[in-house]
N, C-alpha and C positions, 0 to 999 in steps of 0.2 A: 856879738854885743860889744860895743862900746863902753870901756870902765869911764865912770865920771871922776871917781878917786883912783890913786894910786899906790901902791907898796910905799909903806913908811912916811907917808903925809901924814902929816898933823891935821886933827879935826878934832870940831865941838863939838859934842852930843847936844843936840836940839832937843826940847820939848815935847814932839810928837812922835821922841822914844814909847817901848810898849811901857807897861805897869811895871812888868818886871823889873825895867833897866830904868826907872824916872829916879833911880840915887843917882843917876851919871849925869844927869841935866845939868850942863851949865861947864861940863868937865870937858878938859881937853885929854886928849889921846893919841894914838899916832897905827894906823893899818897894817899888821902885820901880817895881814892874809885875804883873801879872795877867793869867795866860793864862787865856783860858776862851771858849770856842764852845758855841754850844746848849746853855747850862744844863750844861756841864760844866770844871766847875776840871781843868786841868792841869797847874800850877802858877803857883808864886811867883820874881818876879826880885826878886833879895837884893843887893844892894849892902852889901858885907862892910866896915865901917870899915877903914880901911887896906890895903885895897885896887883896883886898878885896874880893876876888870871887875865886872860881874854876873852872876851865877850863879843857874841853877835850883834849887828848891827845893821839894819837895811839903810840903802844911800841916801836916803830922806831925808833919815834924822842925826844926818851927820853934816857938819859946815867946814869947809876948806878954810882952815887958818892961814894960809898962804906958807907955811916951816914946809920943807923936805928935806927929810934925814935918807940917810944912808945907809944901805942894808950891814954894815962896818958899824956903825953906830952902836947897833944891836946881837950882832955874832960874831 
Protein backbone atom coordinates (compact mmCIF):
# COMPACT_ATOMS: atom_id res chain seq x y z
CA UNK A 1 0.00 0.00 0.00
CA UNK A 2 0.83 3.45 -0.86
CA UNK A 3 0.74 6.15 2.04
CA UNK A 4 -0.98 9.24 0.66
CA UNK A 5 0.10 11.21 3.92
CA UNK A 6 3.37 11.18 5.58
CA UNK A 7 5.23 11.12 9.11
CA UNK A 8 4.91 14.66 10.45
CA UNK A 9 2.74 16.50 7.60
CA UNK A 10 0.61 18.93 8.64
CA UNK A 11 -3.09 18.23 7.94
CA UNK A 12 -6.74 19.46 8.48
CA UNK A 13 -9.29 17.38 9.89
CA UNK A 14 -12.12 17.52 7.27
CA UNK A 15 -15.76 17.23 8.14
CA UNK A 16 -16.44 13.61 7.22
CA UNK A 17 -14.38 13.04 10.60
CA UNK A 18 -16.66 10.25 12.66
CA UNK A 19 -19.00 11.77 15.52
CA UNK A 20 -16.42 11.14 17.79
CA UNK A 21 -13.66 13.24 16.40
CA UNK A 22 -16.28 16.29 14.77
CA UNK A 23 -14.58 18.77 17.82
CA UNK A 24 -11.48 18.51 15.45
CA UNK A 25 -13.12 19.79 12.29
CA UNK A 26 -11.65 22.66 10.92
CA UNK A 27 -8.21 21.93 13.19
CA UNK A 28 -5.00 21.44 12.00
CA UNK A 29 -2.49 18.71 13.24
CA UNK A 30 0.42 17.25 12.11
CA UNK A 31 0.97 12.71 11.77
CA UNK A 32 2.81 11.22 14.21
CA UNK A 33 2.06 7.66 13.20
CA UNK A 34 1.02 5.06 10.70
CA UNK A 35 -0.99 2.13 11.22
CA UNK A 36 -0.66 -0.35 8.51
CA UNK A 37 -0.08 -4.33 8.48
CA UNK A 38 0.08 -6.41 5.18
CA UNK A 39 -0.18 -3.57 2.80
CA UNK A 40 -3.17 -2.45 4.49
CA UNK A 41 -3.58 1.37 5.89
CA UNK A 42 -5.68 1.55 9.00
CA UNK A 43 -5.16 4.59 9.91
CA UNK A 44 -3.49 7.90 10.90
CA UNK A 45 -2.31 9.19 14.46
CA UNK A 46 -2.95 13.07 14.47
CA UNK A 47 -1.54 15.01 16.99
CA UNK A 48 -4.16 17.81 17.15
CA UNK A 49 -2.11 21.42 17.85
CA UNK A 50 -3.24 22.22 21.30
CA UNK A 51 -3.91 19.38 22.35
CA UNK A 52 -2.76 16.58 24.72
CA UNK A 53 -3.20 13.16 23.05
CA UNK A 54 -3.25 11.65 19.54
CA UNK A 55 -5.97 10.68 17.91
CA UNK A 56 -7.05 8.30 15.12
CA UNK A 57 -7.84 9.41 11.89
CA UNK A 58 -8.69 7.64 8.47
CA UNK A 59 -6.98 9.40 5.31
CA UNK A 60 -10.12 10.83 4.08
CA UNK A 61 -10.82 13.03 6.49
CA UNK A 62 -7.56 14.57 6.62
CA UNK A 63 -6.33 17.51 3.93
CA UNK A 64 -2.53 18.10 3.18
CA UNK A 65 -1.71 21.60 4.25
CA UNK A 66 1.27 21.51 2.37
CA UNK A 67 3.88 22.18 6.18
CA UNK A 68 6.35 19.21 6.64
CA UNK A 69 7.97 19.00 9.94
CA UNK A 70 10.67 17.07 10.93
CA UNK A 71 10.87 14.07 13.04
CA UNK A 72 13.62 16.78 15.27
CA UNK A 73 10.82 19.02 15.51
CA UNK A 74 8.97 16.66 17.83
CA UNK A 75 11.80 14.19 19.79
Amino acid sequence: MINTLNLYQEVEILPTAPESLQAFVGKKGVIVGISEEDGILYGYGVWVHGENEIDCFDGKDLKPTGKQFKREDFY
